[in-house]
PyMOL Python script that loads the backbone (N, CA, C, O; Angstrom):
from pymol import cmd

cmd.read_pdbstr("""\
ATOM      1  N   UNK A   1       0.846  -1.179   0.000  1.00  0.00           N
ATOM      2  CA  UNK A   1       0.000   0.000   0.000  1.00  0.00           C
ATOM      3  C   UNK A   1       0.889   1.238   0.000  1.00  0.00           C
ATOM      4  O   UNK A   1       1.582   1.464   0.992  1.00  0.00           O
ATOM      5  N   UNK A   2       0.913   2.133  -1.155  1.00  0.00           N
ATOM      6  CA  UNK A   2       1.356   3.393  -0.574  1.00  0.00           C
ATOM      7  C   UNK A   2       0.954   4.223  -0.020  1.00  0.00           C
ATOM      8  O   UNK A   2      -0.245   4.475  -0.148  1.00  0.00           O
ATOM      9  N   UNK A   3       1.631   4.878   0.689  1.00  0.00           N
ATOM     10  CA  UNK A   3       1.236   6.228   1.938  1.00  0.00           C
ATOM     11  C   UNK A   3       1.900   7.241   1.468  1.00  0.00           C
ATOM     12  O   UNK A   3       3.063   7.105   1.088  1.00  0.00           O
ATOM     13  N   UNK A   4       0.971   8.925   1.407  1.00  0.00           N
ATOM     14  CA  UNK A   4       1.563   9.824   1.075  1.00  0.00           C
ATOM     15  C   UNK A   4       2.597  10.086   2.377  1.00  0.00           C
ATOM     16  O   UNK A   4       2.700   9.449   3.425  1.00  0.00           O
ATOM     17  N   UNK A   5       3.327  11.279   1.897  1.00  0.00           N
ATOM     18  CA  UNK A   5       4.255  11.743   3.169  1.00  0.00           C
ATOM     19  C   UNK A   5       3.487  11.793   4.605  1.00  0.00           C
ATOM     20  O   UNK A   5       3.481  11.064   5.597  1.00  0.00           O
ATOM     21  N   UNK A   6       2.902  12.893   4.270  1.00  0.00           N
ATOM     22  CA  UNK A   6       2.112  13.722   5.104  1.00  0.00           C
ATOM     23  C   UNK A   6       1.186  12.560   5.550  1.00  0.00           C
ATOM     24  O   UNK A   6       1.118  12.638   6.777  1.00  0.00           O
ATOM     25  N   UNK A   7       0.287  11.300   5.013  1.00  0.00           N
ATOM     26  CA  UNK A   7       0.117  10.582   6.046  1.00  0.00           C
ATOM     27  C   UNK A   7       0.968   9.744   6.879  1.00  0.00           C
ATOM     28  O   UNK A   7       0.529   9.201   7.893  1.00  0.00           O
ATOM     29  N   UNK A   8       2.455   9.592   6.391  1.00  0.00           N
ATOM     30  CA  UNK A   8       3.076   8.558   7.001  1.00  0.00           C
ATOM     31  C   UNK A   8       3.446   9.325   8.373  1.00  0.00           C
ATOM     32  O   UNK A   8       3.632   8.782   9.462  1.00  0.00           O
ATOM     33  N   UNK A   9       3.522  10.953   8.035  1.00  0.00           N
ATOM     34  CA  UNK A   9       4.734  11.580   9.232  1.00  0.00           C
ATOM     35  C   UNK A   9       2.875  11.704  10.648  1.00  0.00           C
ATOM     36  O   UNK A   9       3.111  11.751  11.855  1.00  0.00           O
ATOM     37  N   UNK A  10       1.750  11.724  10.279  1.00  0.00           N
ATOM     38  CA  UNK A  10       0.982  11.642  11.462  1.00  0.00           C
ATOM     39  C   UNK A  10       0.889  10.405  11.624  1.00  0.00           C
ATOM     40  O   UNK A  10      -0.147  10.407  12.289  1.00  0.00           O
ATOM     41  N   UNK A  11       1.221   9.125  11.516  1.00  0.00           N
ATOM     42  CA  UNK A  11       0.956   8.161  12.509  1.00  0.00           C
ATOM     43  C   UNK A  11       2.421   8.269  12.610  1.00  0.00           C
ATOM     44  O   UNK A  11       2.501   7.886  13.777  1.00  0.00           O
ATOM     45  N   UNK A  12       3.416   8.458  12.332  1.00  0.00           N
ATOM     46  CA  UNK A  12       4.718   8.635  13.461  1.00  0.00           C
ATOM     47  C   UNK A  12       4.411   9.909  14.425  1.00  0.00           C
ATOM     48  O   UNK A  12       5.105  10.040  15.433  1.00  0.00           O
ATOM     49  N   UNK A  13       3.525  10.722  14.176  1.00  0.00           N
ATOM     50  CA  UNK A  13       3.448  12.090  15.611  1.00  0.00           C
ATOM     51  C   UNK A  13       2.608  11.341  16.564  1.00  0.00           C
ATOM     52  O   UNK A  13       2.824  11.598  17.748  1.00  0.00           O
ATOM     53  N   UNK A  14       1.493  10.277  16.242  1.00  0.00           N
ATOM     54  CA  UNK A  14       0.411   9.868  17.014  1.00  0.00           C
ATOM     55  C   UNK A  14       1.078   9.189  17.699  1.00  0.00           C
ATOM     56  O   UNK A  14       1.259   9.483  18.880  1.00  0.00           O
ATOM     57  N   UNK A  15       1.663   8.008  17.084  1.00  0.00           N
ATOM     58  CA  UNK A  15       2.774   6.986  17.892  1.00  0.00           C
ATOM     59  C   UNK A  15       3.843   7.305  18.698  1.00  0.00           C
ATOM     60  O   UNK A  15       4.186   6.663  19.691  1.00  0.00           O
ATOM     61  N   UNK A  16       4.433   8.419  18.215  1.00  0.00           N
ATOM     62  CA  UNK A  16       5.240   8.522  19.434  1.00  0.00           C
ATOM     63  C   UNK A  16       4.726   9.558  20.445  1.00  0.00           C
ATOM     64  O   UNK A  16       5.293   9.710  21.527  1.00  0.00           O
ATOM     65  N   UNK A  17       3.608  10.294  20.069  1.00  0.00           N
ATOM     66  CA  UNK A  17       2.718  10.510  21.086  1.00  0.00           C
ATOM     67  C   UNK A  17       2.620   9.603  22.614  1.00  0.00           C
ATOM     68  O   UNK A  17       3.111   9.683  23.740  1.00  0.00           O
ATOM     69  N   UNK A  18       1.781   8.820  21.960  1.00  0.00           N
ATOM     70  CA  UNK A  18       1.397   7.454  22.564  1.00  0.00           C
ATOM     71  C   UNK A  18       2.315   7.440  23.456  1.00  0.00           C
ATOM     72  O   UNK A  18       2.196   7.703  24.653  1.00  0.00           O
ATOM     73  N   UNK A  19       3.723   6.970  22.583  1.00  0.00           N
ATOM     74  CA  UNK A  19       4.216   6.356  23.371  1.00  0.00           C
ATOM     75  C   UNK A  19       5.064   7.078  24.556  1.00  0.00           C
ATOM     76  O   UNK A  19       5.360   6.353  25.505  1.00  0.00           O
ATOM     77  N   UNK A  20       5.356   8.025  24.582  1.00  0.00           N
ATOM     78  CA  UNK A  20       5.745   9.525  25.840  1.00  0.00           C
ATOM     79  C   UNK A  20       4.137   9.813  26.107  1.00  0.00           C
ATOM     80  O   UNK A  20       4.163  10.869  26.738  1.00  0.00           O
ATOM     81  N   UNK A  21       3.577   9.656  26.047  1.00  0.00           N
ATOM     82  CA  UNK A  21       2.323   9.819  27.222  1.00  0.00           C
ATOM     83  C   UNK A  21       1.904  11.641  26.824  1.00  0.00           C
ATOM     84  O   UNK A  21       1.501  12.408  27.697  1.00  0.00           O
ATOM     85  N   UNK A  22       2.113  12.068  25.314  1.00  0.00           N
ATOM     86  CA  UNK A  22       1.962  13.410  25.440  1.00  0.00           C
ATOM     87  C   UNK A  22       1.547  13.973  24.178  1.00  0.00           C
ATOM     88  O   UNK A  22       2.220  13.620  23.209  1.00  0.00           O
ATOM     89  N   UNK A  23       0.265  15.040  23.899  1.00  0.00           N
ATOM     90  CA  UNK A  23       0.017  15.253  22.687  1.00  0.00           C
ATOM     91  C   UNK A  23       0.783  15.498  21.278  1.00  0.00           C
ATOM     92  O   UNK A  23       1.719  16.191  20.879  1.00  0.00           O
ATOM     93  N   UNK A  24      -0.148  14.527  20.729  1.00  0.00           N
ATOM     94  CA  UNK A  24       0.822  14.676  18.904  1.00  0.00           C
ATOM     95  C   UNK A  24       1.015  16.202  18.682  1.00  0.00           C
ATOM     96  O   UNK A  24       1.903  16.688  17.982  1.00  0.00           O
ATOM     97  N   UNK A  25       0.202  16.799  19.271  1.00  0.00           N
ATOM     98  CA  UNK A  25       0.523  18.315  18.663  1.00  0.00           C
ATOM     99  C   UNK A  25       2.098  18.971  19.280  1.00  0.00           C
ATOM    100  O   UNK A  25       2.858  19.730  18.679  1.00  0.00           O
ATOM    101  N   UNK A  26       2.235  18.477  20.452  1.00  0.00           N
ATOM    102  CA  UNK A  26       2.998  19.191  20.937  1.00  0.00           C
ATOM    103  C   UNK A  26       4.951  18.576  20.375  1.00  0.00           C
ATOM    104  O   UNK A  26       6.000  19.048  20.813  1.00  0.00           O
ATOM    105  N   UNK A  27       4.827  17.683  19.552  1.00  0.00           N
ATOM    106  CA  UNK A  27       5.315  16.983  18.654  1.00  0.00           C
ATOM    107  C   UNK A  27       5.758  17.691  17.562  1.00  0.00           C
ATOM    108  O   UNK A  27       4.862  18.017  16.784  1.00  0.00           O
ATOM    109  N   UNK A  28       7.397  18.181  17.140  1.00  0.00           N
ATOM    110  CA  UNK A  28       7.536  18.794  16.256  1.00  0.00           C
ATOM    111  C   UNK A  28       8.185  18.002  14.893  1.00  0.00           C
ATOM    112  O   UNK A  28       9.391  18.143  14.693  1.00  0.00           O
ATOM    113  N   UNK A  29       7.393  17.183  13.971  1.00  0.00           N
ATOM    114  CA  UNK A  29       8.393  17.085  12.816  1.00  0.00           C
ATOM    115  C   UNK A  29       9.727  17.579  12.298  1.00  0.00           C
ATOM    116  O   UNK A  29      10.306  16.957  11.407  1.00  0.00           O
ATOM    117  N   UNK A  30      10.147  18.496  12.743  1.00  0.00           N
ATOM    118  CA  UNK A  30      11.350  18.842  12.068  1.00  0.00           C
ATOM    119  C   UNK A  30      12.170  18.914  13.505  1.00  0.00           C
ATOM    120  O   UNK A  30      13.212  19.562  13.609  1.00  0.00           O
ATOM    121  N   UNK A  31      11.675  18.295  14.424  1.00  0.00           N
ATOM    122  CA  UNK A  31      12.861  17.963  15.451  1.00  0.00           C
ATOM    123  C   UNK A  31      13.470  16.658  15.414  1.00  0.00           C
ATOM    124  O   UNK A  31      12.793  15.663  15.154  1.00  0.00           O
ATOM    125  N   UNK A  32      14.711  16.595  15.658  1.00  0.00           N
ATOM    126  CA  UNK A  32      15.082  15.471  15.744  1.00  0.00           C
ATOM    127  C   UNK A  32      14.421  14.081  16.606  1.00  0.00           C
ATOM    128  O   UNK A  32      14.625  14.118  17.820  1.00  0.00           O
ATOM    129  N   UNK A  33      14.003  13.422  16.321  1.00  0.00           N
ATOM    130  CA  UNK A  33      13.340  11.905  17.441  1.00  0.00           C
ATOM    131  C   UNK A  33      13.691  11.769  18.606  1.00  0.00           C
ATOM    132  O   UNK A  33      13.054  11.709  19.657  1.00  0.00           O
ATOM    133  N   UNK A  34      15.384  11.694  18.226  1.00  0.00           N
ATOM    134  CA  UNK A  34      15.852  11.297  19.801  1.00  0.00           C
ATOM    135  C   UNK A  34      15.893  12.313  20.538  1.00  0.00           C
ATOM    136  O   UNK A  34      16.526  12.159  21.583  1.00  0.00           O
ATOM    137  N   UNK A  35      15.162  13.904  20.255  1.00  0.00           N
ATOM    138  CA  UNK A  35      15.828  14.787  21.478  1.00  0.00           C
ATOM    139  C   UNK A  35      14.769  14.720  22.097  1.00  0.00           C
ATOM    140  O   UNK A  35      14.693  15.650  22.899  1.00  0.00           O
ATOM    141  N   UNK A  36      13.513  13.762  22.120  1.00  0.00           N
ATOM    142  CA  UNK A  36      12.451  13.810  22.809  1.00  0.00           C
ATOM    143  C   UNK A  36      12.629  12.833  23.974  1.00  0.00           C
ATOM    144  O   UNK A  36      11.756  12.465  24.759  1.00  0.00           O
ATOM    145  N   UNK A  37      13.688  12.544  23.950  1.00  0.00           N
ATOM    146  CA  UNK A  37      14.173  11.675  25.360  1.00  0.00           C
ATOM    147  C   UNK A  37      13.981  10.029  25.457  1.00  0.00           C
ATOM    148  O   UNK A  37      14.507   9.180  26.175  1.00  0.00           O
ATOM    149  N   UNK A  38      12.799   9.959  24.205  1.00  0.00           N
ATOM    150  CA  UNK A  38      12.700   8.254  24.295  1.00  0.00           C
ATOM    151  C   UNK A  38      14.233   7.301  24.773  1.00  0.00           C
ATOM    152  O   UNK A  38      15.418   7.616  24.662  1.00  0.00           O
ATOM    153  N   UNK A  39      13.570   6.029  25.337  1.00  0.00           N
ATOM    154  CA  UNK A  39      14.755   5.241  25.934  1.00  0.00           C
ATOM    155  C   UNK A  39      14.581   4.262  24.738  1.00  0.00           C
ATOM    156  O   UNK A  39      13.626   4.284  23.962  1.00  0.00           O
ATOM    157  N   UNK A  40      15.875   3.202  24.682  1.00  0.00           N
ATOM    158  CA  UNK A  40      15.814   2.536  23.480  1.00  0.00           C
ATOM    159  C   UNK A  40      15.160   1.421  23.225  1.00  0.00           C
ATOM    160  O   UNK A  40      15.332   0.696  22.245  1.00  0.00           O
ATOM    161  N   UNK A  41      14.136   1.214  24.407  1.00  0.00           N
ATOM    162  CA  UNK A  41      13.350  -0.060  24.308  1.00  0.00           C
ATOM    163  C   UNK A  41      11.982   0.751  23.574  1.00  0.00           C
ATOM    164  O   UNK A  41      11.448   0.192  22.616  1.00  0.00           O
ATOM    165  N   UNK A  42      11.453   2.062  24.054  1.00  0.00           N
ATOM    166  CA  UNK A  42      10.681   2.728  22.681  1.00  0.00           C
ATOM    167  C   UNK A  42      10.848   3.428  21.185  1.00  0.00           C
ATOM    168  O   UNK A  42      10.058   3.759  20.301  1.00  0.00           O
ATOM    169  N   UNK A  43      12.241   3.479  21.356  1.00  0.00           N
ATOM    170  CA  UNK A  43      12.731   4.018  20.509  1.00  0.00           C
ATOM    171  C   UNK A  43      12.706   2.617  18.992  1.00  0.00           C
ATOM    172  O   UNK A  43      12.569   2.840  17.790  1.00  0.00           O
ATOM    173  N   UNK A  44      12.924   1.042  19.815  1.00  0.00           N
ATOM    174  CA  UNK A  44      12.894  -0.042  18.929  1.00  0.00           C
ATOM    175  C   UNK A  44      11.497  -0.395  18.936  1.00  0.00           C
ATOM    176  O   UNK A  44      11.109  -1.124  18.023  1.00  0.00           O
ATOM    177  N   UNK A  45      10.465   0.093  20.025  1.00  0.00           N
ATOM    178  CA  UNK A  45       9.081  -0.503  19.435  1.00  0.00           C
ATOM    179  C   UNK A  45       8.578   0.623  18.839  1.00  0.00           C
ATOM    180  O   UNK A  45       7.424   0.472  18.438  1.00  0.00           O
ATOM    181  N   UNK A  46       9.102   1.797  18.631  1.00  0.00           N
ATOM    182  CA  UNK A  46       8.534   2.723  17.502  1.00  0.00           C
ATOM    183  C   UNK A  46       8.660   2.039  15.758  1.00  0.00           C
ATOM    184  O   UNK A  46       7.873   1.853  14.830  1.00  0.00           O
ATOM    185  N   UNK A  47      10.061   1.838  16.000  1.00  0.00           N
ATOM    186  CA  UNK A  47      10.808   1.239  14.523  1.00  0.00           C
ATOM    187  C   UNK A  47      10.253   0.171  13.904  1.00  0.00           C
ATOM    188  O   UNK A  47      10.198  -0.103  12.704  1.00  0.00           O
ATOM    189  N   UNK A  48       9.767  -0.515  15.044  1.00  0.00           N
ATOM    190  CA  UNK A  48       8.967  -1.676  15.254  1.00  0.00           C
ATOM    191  C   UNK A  48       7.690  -1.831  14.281  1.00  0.00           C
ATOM    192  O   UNK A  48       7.564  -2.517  13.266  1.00  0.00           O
ATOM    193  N   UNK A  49       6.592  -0.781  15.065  1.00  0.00           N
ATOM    194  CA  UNK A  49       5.745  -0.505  15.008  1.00  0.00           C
ATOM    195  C   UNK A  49       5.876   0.302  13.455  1.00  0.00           C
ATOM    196  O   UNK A  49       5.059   0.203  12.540  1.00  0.00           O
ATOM    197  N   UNK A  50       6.691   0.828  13.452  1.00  0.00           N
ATOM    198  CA  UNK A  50       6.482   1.665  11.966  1.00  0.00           C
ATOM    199  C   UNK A  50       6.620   0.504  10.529  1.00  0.00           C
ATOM    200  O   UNK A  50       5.953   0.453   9.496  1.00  0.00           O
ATOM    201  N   UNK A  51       7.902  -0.429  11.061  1.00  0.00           N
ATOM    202  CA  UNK A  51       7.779  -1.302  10.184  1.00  0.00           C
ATOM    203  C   UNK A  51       6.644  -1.759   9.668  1.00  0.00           C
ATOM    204  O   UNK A  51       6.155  -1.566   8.555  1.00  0.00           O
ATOM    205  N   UNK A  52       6.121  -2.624  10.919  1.00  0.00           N
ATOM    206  CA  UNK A  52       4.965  -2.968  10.513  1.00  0.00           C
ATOM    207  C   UNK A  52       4.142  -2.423   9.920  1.00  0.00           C
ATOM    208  O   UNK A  52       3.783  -2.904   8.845  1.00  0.00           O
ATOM    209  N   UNK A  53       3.461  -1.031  10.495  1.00  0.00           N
ATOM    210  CA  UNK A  53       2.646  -0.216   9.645  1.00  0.00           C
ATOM    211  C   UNK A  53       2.829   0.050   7.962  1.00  0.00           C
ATOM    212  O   UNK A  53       1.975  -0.277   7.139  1.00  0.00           O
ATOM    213  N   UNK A  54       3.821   0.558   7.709  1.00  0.00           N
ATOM    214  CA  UNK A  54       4.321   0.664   6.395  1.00  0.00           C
ATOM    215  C   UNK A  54       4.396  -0.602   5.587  1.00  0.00           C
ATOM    216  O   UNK A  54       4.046  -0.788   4.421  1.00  0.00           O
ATOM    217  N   UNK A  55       4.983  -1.515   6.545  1.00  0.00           N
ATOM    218  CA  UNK A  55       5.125  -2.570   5.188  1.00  0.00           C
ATOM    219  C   UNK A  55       6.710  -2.552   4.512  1.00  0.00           C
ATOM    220  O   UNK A  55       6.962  -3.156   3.469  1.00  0.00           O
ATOM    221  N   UNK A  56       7.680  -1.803   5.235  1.00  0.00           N
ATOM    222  CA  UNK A  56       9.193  -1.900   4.499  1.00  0.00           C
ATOM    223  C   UNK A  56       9.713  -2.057   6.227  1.00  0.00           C
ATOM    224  O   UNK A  56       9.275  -1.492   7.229  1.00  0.00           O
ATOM    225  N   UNK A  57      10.912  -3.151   6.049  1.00  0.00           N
ATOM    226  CA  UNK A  57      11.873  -3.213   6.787  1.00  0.00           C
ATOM    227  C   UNK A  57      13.115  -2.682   6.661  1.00  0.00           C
ATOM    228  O   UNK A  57      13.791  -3.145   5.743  1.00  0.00           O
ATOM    229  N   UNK A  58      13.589  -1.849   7.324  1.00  0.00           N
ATOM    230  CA  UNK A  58      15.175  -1.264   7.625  1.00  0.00           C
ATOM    231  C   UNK A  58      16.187  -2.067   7.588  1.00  0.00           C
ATOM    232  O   UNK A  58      16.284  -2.962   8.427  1.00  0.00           O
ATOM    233  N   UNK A  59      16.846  -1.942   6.896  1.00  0.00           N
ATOM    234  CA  UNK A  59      18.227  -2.674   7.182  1.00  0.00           C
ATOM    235  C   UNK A  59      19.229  -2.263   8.210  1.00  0.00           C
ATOM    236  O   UNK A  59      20.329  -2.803   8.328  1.00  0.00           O
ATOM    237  N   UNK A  60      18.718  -1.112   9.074  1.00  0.00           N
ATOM    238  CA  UNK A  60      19.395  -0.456   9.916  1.00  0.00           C
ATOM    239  C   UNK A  60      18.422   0.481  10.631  1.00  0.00           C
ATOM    240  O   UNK A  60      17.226   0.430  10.342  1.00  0.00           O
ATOM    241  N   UNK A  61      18.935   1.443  11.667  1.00  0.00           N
ATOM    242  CA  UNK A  61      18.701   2.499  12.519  1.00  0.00           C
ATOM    243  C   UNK A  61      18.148   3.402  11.310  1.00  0.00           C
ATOM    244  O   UNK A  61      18.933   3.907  10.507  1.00  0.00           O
ATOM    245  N   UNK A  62      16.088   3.667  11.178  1.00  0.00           N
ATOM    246  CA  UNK A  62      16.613   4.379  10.167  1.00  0.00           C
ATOM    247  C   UNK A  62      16.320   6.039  10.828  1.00  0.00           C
ATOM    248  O   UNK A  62      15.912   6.995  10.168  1.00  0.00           O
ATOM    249  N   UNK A  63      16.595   6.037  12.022  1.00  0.00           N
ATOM    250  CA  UNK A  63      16.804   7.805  12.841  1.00  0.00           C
ATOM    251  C   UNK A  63      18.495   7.993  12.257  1.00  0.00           C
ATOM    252  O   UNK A  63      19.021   9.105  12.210  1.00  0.00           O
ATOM    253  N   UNK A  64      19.127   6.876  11.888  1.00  0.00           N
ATOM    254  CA  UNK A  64      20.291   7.762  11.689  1.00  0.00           C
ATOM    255  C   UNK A  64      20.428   8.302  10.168  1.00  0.00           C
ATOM    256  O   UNK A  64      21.298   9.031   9.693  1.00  0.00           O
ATOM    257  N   UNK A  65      19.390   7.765   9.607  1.00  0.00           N
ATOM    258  CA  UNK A  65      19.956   8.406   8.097  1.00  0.00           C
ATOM    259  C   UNK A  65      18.695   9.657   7.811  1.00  0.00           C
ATOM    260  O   UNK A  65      18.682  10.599   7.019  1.00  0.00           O
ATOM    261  N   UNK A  66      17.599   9.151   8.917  1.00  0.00           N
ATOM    262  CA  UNK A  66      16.690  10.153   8.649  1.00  0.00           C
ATOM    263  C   UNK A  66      16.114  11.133  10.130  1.00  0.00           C
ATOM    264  O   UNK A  66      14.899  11.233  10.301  1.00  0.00           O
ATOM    265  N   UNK A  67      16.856  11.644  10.887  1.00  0.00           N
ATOM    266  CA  UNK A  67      16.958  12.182  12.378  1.00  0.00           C
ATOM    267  C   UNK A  67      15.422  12.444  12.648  1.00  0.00           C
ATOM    268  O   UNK A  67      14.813  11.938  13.590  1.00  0.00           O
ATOM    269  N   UNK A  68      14.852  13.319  11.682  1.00  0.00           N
ATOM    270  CA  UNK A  68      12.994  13.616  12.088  1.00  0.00           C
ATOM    271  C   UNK A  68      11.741  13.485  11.680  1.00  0.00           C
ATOM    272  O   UNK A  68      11.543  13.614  10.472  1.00  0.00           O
ATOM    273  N   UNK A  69      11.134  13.333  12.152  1.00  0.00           N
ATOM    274  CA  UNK A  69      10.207  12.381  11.578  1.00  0.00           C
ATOM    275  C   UNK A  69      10.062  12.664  10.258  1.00  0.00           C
ATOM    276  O   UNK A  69      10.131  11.820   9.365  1.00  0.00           O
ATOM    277  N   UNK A  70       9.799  14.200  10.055  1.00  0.00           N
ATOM    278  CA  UNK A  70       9.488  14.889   8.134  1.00  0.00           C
ATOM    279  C   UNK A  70      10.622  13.878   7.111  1.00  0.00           C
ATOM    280  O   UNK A  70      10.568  13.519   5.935  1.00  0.00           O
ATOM    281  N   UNK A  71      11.426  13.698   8.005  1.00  0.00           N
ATOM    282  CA  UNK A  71      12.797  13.446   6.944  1.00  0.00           C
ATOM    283  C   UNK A  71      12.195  11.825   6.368  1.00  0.00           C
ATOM    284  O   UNK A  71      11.797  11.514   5.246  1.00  0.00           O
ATOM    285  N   UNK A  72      12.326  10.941   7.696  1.00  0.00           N
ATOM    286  CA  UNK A  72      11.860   9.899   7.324  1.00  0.00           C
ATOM    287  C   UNK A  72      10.220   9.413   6.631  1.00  0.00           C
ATOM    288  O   UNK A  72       9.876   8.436   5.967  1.00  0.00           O
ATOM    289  N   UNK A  73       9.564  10.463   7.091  1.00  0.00           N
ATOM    290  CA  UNK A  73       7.967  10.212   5.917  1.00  0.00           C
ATOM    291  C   UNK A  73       8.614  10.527   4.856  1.00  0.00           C
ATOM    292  O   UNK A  73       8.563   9.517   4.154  1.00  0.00           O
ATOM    293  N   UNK A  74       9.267  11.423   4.246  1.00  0.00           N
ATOM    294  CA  UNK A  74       9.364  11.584   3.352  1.00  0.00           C
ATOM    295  C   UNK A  74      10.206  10.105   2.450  1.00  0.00           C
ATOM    296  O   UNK A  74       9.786   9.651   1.386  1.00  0.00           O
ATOM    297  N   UNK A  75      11.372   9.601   3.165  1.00  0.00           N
ATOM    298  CA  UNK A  75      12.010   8.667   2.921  1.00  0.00           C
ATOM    299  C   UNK A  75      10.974   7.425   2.570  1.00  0.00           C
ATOM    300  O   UNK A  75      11.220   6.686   1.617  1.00  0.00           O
ATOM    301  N   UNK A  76       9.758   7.231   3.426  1.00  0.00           N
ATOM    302  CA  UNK A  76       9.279   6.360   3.369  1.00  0.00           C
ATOM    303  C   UNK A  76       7.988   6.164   2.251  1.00  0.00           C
ATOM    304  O   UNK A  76       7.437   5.176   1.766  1.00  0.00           O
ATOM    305  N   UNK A  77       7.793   7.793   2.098  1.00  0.00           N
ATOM    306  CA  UNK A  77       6.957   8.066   0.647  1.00  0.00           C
ATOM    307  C   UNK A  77       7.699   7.755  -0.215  1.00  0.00           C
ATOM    308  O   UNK A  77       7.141   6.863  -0.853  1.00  0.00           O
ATOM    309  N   UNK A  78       8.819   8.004  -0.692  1.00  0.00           N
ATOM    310  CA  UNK A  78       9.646   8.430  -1.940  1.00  0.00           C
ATOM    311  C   UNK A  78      10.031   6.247  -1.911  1.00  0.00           C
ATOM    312  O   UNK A  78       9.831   5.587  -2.930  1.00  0.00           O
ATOM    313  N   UNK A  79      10.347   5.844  -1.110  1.00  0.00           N
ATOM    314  CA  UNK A  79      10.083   4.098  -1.377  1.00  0.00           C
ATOM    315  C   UNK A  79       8.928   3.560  -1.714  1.00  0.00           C
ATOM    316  O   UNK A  79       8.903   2.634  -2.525  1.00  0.00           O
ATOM    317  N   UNK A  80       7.619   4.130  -1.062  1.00  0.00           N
ATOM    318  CA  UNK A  80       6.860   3.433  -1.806  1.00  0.00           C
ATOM    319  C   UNK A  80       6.332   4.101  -2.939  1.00  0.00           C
ATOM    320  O   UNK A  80       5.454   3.398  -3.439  1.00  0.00           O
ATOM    321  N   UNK A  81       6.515   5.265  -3.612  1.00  0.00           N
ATOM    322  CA  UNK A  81       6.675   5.737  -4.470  1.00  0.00           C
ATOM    323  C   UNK A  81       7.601   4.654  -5.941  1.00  0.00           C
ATOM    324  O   UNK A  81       7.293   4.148  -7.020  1.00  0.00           O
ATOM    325  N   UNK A  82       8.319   4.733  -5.421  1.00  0.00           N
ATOM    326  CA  UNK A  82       9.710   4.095  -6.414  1.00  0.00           C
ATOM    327  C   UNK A  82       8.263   2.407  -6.700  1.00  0.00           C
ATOM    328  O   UNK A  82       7.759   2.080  -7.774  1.00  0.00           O
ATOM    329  N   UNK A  83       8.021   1.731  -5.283  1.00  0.00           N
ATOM    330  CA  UNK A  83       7.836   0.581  -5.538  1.00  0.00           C
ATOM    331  C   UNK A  83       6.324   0.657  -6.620  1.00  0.00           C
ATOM    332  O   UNK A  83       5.941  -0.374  -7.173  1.00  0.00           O
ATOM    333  N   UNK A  84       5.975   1.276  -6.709  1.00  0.00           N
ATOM    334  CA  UNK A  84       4.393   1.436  -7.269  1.00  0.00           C
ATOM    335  C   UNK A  84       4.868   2.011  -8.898  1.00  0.00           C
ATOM    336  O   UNK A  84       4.037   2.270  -9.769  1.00  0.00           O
ATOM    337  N   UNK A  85       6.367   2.141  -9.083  1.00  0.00           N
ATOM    338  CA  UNK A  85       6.894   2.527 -10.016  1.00  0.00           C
ATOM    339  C   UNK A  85       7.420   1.312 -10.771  1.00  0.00           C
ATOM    340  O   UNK A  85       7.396   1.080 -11.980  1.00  0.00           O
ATOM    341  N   UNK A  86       7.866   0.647  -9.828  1.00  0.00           N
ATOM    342  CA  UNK A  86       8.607  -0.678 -10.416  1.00  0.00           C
ATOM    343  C   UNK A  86       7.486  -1.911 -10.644  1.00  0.00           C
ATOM    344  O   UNK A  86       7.677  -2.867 -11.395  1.00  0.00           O
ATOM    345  N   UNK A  87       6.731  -1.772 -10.141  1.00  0.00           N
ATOM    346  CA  UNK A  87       5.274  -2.569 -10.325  1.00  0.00           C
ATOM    347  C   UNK A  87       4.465  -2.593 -11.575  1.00  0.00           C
ATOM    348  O   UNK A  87       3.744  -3.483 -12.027  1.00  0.00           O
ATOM    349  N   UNK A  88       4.758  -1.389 -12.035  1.00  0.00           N
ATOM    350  CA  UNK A  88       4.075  -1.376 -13.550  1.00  0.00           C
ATOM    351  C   UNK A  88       4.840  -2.109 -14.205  1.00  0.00           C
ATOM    352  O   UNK A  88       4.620  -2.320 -15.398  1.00  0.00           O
TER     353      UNK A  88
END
""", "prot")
cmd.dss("prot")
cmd.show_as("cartoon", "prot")
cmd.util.cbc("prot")
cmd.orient("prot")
């Protein structure tokens, strides 16, 4: 299934909402992930959880190639983009 940007980057604000106990709004996309203090047992059921949602697995940490959330929706549009490309 593809997901535009802009829906992929609100279920990463909702989720890590969730998971710090604190409104998506108060949640800035263009901040980096980790300066929100998560520990690394949420930090891997975010990654987790996103996997799953999306439907693509990481071959790695992907906060390090993509630090905030905007960066990585976008990363994760522009893949399933490509794949809905290679499908035809």
């Amino acid at each position: 299934m593809s997901r535009s940007a802009q829906e992929i980057q609100g279920w990463m604000i909702d989720r890590l909402g969730r998971l710090m106990g604190v409104p998506p709004r108060e949640l800035d996309p263009h901040e980096p992930v980790r300066r929100y203090g998560l520990d690394s047992i949420a930090l891997v059921a975010f990654v987790t959880d996103l996997e799953e949602w999306a439907g693509y697995r990481f071959t790695s940490n992907p906060l390090d190639d993509h630090p905030t959330v905007a960066a990585l929706a976008a990363f994760l549009a522009e893949v399933a983009a490509k794949g809905r490309q290679e499908r035809k």
